[in-house]
N, CA, C and O atoms as a CHARMM CRD file, in Angstrom:
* protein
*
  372
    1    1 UNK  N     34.35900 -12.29700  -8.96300 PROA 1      0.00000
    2    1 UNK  CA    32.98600 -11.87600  -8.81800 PROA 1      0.00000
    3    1 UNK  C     32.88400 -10.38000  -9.06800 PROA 1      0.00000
    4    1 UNK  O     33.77500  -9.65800  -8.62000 PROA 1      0.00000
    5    2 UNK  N     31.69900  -9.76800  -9.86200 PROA 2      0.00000
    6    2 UNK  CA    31.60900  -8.62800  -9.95200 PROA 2      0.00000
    7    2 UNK  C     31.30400  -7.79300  -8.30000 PROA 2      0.00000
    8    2 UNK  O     31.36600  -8.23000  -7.15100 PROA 2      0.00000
    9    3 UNK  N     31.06200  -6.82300  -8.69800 PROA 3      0.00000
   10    3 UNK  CA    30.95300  -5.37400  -7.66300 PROA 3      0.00000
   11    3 UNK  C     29.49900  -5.95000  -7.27200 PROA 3      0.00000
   12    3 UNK  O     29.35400  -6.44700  -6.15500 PROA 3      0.00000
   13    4 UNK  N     28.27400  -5.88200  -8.30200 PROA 4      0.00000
   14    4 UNK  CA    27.25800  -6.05900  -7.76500 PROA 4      0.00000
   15    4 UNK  C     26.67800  -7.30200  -6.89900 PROA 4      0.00000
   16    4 UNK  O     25.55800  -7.27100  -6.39000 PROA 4      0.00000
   17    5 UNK  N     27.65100  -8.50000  -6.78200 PROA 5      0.00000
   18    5 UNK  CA    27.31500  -9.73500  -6.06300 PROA 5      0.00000
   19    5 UNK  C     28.13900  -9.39000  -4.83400 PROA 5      0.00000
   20    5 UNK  O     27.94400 -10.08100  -3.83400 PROA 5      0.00000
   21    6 UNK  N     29.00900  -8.43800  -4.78100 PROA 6      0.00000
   22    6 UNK  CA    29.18600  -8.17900  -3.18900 PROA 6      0.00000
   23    6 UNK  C     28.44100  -7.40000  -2.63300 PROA 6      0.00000
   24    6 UNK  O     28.46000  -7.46100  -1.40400 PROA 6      0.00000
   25    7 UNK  N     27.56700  -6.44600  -3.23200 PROA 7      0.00000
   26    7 UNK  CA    26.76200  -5.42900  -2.79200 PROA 7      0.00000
   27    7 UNK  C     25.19800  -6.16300  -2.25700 PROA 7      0.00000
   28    7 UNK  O     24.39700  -5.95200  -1.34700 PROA 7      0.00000
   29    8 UNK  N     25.32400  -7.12500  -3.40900 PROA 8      0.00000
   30    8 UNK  CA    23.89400  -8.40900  -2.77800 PROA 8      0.00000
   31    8 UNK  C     24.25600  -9.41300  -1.96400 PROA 8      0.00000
   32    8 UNK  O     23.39600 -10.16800  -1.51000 PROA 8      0.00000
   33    9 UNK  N     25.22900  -9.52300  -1.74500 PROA 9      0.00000
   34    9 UNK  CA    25.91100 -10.25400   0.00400 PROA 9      0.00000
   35    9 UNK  C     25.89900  -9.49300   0.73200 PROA 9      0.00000
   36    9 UNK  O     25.38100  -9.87500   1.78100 PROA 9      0.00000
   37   10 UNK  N     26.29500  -8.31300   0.73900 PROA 10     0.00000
   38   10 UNK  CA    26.53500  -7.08600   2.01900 PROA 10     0.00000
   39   10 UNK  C     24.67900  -7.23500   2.40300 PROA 10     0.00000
   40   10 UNK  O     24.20000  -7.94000   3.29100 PROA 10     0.00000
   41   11 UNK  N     23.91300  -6.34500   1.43400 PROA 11     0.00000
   42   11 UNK  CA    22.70800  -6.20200   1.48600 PROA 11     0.00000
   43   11 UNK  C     21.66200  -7.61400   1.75600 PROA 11     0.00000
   44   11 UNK  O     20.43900  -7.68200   1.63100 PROA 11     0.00000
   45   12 UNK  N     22.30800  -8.31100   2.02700 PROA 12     0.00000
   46   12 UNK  CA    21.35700  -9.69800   2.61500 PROA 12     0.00000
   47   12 UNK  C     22.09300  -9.98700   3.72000 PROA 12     0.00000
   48   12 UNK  O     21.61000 -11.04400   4.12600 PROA 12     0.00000
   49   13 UNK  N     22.75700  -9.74800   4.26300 PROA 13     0.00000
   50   13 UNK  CA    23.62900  -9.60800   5.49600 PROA 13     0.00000
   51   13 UNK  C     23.12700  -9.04500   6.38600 PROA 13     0.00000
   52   13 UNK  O     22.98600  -9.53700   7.50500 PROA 13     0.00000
   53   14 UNK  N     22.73600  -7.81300   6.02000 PROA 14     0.00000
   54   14 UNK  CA    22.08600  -6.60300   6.65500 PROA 14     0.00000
   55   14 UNK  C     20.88600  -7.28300   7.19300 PROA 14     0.00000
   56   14 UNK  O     20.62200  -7.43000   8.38600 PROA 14     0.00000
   57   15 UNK  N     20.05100  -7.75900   5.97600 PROA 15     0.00000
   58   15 UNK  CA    18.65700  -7.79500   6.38900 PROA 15     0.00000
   59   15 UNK  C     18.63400  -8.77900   7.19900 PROA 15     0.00000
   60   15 UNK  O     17.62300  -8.87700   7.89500 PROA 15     0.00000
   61   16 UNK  N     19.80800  -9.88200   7.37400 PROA 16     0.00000
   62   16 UNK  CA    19.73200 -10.99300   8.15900 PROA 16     0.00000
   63   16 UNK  C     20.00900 -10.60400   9.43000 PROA 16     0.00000
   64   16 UNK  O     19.74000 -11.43900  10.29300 PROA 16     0.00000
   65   17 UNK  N     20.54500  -9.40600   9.84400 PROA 17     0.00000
   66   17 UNK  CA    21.44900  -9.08700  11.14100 PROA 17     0.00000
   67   17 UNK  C     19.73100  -8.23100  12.07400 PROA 17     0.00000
   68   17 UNK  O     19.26700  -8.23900  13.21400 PROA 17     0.00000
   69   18 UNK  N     19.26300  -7.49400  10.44600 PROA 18     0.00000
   70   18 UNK  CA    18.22000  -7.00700  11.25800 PROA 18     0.00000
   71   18 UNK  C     16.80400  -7.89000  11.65800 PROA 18     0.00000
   72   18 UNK  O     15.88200  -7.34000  12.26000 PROA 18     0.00000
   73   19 UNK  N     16.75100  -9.31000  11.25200 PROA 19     0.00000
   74   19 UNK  CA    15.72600 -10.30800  11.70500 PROA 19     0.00000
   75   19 UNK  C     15.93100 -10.67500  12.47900 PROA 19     0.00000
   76   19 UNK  O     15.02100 -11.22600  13.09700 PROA 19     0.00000
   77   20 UNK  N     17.18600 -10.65500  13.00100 PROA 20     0.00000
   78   20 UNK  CA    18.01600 -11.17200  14.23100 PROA 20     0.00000
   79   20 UNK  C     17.83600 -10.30800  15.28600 PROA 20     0.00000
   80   20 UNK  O     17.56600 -10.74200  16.40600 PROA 20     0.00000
   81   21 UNK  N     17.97300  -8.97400  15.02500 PROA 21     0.00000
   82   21 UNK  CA    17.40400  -8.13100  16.08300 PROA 21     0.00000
   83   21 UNK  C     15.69000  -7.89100  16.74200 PROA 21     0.00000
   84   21 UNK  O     15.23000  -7.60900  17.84900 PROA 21     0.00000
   85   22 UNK  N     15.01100  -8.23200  15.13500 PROA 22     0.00000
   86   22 UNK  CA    13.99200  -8.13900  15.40700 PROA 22     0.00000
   87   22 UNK  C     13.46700  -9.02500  16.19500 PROA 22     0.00000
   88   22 UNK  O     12.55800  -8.64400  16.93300 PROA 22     0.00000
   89   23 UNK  N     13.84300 -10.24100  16.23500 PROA 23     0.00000
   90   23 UNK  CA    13.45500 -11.94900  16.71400 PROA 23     0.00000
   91   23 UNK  C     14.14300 -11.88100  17.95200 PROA 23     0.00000
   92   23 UNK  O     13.67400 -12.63400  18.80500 PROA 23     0.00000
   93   24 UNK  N     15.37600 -11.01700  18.39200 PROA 24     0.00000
   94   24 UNK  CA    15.57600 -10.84300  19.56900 PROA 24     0.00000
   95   24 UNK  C     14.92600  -9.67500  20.86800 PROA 24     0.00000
   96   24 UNK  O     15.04800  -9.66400  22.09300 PROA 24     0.00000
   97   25 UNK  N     14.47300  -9.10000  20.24700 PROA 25     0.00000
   98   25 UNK  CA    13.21300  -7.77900  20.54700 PROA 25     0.00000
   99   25 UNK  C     12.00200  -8.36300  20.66500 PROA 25     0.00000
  100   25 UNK  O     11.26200  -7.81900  21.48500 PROA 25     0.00000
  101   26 UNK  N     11.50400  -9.45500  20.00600 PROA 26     0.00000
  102   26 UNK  CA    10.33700  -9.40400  20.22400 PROA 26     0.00000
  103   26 UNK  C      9.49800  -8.62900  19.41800 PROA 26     0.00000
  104   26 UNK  O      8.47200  -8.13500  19.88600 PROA 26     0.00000
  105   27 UNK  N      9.98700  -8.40000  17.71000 PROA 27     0.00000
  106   27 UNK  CA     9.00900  -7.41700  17.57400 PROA 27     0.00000
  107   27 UNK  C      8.28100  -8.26000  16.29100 PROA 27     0.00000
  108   27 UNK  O      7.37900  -7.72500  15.64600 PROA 27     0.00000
  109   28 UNK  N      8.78000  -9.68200  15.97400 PROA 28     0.00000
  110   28 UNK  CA     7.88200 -10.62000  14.97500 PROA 28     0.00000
  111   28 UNK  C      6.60100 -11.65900  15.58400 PROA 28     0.00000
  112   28 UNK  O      5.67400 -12.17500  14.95900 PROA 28     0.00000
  113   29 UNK  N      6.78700 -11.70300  16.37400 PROA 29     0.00000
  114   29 UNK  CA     5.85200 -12.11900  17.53600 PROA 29     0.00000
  115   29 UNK  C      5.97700 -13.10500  17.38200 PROA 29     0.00000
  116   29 UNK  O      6.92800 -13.47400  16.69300 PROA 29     0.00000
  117   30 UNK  N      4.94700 -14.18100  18.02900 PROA 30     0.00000
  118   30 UNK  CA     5.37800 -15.88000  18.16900 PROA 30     0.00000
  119   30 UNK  C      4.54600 -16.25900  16.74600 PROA 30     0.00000
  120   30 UNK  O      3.64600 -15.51700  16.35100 PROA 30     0.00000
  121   31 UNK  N      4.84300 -17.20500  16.17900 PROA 31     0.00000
  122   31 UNK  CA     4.09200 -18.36000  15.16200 PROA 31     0.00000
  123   31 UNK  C      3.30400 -18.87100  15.90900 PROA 31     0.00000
  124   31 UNK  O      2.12100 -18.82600  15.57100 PROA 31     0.00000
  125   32 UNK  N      3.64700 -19.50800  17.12600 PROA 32     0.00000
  126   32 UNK  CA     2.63600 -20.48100  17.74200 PROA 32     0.00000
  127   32 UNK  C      1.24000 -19.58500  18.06700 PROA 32     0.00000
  128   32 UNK  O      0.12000 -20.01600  17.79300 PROA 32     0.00000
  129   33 UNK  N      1.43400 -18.54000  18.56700 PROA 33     0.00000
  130   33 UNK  CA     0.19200 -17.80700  19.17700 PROA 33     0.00000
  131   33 UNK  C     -0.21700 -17.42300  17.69000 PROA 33     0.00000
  132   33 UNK  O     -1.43700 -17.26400  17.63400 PROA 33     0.00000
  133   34 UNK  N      0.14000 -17.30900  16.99500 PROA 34     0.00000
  134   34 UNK  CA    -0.56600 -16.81900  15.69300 PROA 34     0.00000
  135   34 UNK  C     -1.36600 -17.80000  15.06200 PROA 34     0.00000
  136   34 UNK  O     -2.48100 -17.52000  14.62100 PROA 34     0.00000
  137   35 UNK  N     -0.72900 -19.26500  14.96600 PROA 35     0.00000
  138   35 UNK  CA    -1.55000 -20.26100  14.80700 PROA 35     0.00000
  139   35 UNK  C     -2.73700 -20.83900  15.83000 PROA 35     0.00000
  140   35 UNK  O     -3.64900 -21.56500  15.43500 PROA 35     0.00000
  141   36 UNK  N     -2.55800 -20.35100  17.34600 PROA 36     0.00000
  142   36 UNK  CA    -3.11200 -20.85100  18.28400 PROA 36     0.00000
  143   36 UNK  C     -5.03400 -20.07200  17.84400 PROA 36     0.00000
  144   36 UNK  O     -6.18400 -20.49500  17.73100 PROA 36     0.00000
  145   37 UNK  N     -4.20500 -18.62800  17.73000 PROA 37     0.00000
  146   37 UNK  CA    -5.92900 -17.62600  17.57000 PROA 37     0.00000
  147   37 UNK  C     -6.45800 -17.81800  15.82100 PROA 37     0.00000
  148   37 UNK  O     -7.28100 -17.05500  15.31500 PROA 37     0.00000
  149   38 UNK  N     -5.98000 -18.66600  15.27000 PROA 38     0.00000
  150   38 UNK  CA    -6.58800 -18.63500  13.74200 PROA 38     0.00000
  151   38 UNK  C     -6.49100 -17.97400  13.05900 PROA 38     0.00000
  152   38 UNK  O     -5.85200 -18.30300  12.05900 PROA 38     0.00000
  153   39 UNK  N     -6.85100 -17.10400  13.11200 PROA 39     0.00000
  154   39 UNK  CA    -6.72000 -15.37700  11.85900 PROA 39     0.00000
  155   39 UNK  C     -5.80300 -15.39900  12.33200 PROA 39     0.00000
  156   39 UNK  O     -5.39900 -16.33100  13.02600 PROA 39     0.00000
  157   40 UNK  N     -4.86600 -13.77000  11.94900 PROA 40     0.00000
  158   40 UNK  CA    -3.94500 -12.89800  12.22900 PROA 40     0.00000
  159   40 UNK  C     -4.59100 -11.75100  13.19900 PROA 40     0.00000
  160   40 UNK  O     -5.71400 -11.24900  13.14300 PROA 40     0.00000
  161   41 UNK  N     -3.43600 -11.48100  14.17300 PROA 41     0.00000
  162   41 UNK  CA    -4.42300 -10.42200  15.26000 PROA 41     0.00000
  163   41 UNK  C     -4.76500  -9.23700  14.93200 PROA 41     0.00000
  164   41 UNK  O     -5.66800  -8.78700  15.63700 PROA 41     0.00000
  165   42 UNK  N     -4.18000  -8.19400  13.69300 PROA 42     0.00000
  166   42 UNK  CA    -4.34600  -6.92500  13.49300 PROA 42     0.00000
  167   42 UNK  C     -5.25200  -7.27400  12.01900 PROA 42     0.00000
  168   42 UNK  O     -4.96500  -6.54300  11.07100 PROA 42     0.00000
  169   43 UNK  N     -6.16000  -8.17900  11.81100 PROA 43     0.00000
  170   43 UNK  CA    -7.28400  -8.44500  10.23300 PROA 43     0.00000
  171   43 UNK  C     -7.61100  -7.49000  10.02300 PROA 43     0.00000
  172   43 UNK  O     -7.28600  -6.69700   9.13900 PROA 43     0.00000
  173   44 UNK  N     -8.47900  -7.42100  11.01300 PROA 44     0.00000
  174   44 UNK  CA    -9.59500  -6.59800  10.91400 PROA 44     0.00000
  175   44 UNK  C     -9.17300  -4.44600  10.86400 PROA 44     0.00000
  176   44 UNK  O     -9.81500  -3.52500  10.36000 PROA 44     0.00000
  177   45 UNK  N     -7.84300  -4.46100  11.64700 PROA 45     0.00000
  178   45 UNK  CA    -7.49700  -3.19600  11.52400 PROA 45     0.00000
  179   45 UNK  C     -7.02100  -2.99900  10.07200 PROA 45     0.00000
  180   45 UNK  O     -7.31300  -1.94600   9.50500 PROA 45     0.00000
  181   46 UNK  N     -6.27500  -3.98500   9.40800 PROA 46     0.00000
  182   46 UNK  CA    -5.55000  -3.54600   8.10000 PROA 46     0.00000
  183   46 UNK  C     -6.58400  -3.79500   7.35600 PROA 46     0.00000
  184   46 UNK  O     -6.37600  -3.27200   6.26100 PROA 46     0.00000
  185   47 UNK  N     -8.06100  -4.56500   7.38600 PROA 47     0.00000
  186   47 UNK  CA    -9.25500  -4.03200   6.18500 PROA 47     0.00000
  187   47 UNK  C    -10.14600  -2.77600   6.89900 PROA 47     0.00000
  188   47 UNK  O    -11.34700  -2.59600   6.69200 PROA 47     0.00000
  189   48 UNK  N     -9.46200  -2.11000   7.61000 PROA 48     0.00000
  190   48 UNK  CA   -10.49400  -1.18900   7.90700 PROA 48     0.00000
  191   48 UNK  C     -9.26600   0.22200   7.09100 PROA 48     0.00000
  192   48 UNK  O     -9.72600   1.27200   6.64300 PROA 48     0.00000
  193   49 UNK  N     -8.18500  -0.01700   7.08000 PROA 49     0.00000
  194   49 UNK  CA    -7.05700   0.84300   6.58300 PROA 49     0.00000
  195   49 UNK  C     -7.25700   0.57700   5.84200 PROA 49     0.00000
  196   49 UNK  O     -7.02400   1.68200   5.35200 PROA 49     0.00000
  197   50 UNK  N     -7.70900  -0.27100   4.59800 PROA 50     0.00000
  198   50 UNK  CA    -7.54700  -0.44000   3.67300 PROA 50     0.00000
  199   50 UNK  C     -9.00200  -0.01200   2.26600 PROA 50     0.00000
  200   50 UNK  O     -9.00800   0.04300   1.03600 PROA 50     0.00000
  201   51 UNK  N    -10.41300   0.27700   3.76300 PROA 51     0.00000
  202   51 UNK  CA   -11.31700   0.94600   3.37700 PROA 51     0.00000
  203   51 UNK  C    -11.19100   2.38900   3.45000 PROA 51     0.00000
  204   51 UNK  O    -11.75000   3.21600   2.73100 PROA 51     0.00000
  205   52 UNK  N    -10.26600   2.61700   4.55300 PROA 52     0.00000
  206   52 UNK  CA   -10.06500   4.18200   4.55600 PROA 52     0.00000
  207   52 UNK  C     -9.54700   4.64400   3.29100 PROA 52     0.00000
  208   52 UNK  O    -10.09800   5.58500   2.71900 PROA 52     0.00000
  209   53 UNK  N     -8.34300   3.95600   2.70800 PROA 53     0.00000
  210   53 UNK  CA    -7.16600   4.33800   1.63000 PROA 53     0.00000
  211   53 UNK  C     -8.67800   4.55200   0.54900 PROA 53     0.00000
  212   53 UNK  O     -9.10200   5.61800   0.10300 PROA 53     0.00000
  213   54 UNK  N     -9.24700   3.18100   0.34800 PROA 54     0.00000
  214   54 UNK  CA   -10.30600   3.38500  -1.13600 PROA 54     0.00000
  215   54 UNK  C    -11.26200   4.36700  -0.64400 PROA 54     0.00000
  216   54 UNK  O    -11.58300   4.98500  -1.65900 PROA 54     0.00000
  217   55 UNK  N    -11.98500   4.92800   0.48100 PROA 55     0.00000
  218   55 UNK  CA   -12.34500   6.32300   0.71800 PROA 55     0.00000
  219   55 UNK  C    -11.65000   7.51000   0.03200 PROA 55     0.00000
  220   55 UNK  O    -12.00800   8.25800  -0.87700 PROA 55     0.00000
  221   56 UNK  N    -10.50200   7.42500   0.80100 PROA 56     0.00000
  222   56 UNK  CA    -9.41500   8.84800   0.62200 PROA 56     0.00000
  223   56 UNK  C     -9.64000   8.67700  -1.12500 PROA 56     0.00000
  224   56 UNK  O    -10.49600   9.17700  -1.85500 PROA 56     0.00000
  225   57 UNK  N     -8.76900   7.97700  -1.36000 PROA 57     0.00000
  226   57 UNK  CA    -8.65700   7.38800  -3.26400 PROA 57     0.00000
  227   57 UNK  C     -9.50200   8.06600  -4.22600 PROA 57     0.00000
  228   57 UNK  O     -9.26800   8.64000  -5.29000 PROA 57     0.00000
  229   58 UNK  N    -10.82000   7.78200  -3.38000 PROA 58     0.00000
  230   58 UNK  CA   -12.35800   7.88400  -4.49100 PROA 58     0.00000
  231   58 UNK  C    -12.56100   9.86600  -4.06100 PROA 58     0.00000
  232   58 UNK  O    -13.07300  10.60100  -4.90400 PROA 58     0.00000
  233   59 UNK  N    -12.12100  10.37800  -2.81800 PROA 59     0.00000
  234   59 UNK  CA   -12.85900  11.42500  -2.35400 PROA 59     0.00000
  235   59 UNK  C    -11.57100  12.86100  -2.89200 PROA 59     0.00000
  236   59 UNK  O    -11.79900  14.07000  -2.82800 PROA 59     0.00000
  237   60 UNK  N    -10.33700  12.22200  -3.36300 PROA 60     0.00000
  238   60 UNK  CA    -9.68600  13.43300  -4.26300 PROA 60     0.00000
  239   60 UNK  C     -8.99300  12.93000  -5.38900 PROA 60     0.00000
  240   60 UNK  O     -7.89500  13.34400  -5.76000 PROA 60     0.00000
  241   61 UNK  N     -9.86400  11.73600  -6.10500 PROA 61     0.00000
  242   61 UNK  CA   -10.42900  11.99300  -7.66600 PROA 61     0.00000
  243   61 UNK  C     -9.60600  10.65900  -8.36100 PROA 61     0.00000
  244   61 UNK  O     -9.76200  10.27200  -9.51900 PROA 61     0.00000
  245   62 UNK  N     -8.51600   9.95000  -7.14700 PROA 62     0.00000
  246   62 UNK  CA    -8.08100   8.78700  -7.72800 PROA 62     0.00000
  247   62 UNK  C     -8.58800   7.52900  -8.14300 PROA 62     0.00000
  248   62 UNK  O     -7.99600   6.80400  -8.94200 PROA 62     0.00000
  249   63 UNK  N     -9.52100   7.29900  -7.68900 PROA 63     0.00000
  250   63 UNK  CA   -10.47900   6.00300  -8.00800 PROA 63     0.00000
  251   63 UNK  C    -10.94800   6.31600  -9.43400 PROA 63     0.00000
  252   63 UNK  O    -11.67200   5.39500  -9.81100 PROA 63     0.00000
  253   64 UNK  N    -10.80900   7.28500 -10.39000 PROA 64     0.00000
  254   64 UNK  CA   -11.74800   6.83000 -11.88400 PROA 64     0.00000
  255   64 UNK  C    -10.55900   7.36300 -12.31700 PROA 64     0.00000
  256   64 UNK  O     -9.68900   8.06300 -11.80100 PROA 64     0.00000
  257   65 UNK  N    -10.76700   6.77300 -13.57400 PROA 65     0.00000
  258   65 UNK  CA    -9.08400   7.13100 -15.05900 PROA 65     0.00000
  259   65 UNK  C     -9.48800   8.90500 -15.46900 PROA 65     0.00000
  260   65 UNK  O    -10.58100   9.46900 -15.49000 PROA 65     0.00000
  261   66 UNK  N     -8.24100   9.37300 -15.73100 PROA 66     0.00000
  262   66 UNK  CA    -8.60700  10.60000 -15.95600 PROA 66     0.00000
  263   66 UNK  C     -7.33100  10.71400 -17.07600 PROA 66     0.00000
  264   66 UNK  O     -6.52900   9.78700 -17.18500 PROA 66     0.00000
  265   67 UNK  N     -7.24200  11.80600 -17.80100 PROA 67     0.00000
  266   67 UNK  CA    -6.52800  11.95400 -18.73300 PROA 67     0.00000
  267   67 UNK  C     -7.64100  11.99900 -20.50800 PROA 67     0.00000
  268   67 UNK  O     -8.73000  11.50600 -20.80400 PROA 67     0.00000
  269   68 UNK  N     -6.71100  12.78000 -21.21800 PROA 68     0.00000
  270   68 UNK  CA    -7.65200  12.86600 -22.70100 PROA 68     0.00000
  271   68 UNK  C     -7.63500  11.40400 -23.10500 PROA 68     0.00000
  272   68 UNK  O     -8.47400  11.26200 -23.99400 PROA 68     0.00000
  273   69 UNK  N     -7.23300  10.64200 -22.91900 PROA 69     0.00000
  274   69 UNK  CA    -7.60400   8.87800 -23.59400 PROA 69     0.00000
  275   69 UNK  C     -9.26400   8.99000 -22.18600 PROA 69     0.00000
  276   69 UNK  O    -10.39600   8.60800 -22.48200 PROA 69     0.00000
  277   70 UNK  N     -9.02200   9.36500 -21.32000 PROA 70     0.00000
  278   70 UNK  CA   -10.31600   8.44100 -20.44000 PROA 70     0.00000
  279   70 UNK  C    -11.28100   9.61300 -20.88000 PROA 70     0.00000
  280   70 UNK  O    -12.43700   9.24700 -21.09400 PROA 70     0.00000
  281   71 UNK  N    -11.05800  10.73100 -21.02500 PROA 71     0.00000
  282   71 UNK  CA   -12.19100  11.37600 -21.94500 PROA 71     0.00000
  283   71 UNK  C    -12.56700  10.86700 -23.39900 PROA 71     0.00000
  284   71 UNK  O    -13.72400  10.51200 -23.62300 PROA 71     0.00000
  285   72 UNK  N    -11.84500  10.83800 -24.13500 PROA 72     0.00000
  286   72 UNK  CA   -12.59500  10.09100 -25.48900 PROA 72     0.00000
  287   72 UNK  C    -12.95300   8.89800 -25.02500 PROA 72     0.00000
  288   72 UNK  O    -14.10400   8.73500 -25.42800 PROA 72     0.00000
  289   73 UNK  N    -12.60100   7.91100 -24.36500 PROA 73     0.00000
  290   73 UNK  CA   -13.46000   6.64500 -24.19000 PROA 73     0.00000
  291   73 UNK  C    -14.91700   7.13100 -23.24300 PROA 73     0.00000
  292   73 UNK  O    -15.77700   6.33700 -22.86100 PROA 73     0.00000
  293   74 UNK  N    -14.92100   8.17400 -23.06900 PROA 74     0.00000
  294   74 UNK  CA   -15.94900   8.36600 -21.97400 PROA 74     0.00000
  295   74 UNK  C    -15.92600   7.93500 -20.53600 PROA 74     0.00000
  296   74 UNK  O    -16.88100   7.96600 -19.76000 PROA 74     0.00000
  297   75 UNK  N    -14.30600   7.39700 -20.21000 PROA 75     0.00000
  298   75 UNK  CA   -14.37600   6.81900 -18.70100 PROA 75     0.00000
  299   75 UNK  C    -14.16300   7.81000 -17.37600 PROA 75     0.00000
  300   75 UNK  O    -13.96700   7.40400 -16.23000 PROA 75     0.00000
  301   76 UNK  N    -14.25100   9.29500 -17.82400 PROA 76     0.00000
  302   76 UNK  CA   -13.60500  10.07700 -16.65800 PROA 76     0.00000
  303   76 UNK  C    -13.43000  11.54300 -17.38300 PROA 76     0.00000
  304   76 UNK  O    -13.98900  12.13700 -18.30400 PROA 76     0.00000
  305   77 UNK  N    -12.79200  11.69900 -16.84200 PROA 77     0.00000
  306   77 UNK  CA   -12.13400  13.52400 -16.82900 PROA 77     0.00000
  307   77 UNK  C    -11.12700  14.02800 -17.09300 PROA 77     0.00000
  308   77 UNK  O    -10.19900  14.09200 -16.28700 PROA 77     0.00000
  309   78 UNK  N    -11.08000  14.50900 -18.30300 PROA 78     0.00000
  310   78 UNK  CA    -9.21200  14.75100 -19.05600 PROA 78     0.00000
  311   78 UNK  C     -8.32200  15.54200 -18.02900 PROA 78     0.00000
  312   78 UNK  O     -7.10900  15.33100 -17.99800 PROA 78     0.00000
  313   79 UNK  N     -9.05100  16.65300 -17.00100 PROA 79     0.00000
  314   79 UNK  CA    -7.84200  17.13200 -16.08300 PROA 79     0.00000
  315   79 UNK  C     -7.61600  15.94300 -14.93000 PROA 79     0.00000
  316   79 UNK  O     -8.27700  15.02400 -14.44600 PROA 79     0.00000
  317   80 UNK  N     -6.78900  16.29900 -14.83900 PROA 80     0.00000
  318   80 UNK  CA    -5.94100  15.56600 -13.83000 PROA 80     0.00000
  319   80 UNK  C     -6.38300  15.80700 -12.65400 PROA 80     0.00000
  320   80 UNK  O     -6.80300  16.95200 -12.48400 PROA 80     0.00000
  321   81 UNK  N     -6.44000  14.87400 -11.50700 PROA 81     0.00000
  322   81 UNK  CA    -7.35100  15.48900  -9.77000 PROA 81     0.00000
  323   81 UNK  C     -6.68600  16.44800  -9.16900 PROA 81     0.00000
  324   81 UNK  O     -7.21700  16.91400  -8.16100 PROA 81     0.00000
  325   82 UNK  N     -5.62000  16.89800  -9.52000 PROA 82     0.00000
  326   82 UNK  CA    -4.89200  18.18400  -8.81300 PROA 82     0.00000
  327   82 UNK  C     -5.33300  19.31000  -9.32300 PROA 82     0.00000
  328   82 UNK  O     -5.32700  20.33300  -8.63700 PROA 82     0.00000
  329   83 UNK  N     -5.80100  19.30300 -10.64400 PROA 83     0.00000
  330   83 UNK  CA    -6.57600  20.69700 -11.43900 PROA 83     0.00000
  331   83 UNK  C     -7.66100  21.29400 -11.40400 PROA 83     0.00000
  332   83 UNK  O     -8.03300  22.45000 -11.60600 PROA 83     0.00000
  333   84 UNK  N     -8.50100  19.57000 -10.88400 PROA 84     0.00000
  334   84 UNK  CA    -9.69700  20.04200 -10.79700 PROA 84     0.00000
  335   84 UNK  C    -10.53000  20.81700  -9.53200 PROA 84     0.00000
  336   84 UNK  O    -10.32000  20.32800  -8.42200 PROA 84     0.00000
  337   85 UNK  N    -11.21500  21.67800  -9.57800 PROA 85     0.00000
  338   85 UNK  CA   -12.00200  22.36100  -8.39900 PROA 85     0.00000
  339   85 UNK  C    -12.36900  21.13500  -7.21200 PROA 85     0.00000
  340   85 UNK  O    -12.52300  19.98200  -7.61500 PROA 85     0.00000
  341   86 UNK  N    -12.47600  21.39400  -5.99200 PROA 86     0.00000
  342   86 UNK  CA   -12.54000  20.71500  -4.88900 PROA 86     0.00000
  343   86 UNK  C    -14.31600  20.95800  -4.77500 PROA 86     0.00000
  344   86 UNK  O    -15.01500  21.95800  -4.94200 PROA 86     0.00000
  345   87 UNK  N    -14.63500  19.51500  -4.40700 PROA 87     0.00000
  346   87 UNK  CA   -15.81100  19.18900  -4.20000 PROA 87     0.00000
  347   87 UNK  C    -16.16700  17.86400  -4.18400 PROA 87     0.00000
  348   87 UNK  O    -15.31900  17.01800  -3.90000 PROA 87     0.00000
  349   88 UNK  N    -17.82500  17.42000  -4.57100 PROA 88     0.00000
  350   88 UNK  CA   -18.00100  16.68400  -5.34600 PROA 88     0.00000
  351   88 UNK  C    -17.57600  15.73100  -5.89200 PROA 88     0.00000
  352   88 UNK  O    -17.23400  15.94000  -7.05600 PROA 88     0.00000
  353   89 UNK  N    -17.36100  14.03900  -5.26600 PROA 89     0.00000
  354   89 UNK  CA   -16.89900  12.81700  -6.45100 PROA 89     0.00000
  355   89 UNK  C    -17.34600  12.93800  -7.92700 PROA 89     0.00000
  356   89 UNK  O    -18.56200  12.78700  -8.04100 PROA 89     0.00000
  357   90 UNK  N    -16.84800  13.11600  -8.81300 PROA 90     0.00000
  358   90 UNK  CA   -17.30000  13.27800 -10.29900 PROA 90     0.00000
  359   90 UNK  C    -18.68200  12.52900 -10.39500 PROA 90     0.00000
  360   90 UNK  O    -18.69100  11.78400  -9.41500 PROA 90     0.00000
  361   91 UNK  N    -19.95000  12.34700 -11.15600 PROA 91     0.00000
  362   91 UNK  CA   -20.85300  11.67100 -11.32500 PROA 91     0.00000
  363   91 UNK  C    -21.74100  12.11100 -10.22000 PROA 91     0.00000
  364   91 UNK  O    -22.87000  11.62200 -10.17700 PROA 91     0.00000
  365   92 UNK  N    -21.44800  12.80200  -9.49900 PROA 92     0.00000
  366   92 UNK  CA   -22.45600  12.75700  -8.12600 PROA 92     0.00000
  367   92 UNK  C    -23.45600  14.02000  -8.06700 PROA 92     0.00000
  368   92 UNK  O    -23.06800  15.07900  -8.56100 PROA 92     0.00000
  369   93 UNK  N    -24.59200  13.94800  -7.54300 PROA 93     0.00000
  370   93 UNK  CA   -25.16400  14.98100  -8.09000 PROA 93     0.00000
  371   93 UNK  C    -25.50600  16.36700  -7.08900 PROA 93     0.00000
  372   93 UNK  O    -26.04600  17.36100  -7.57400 PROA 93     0.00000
C-alpha cells in the first residue's frame, strides 16, 4: 500500500476517536429529542446568521461582481471593495 492510504487510515481514525469523544461528552446531542421537537433547535439562529453574513456581504461591496469584465458588462465596479471609498452600497442614492 502506498504512503497516502496510511495517512487516510490514520486520518479517519482520528475523526472516529473524536466522535467517540464527542458522543461521550454529550456534545452531538440526542436524535430522539431532535426528532421528538420537529425542526432542529438552533433554525432559526443559523437563518438569522445567515441574514447577518448577506447584510455584512452587501454593506462592504461583496454582494455585486466587480472587476473590468463586470464593468464592460455593466454589472458592477471594476475596483475591487478594498479600493473603493467607504460608504454607500453602490446604486444607492
Amino acid at each position: 500500500m502506498s504512503l497516502n492510504w496510511h495517512r487516510l487510515r490514520a486520518n479517519v481514525a482520528c475523526l472516529v476517536d473524536w466522535l467517540r469523544i464527542a458522543a461521550k461528552q454529550g456534545w452531538l446531542g440526542s436524535v430522539r429529542s431532535a426528532r421528538r421537537e420537529g425542526e432542529r433547535r438552533f433554525k432559526g439562529a443559523g437563518e438569522r446568521a445567515a441574514a447577518k453574513l448577506a447584510k455584512y456581504r452587501w454593506r462592504i461591496g461583496l454582494a455585486q461582481p466587480y472587476g473590468p469584465k463586470a464593468a464592460a458588462l455593466a454589472l458592477g465596479e471594476e475596483l475591487p471593495p478594498s479600493r473603493r471609498p467607504r460608504g454607500a452600497p453602490p446604486g444607492t442614492p
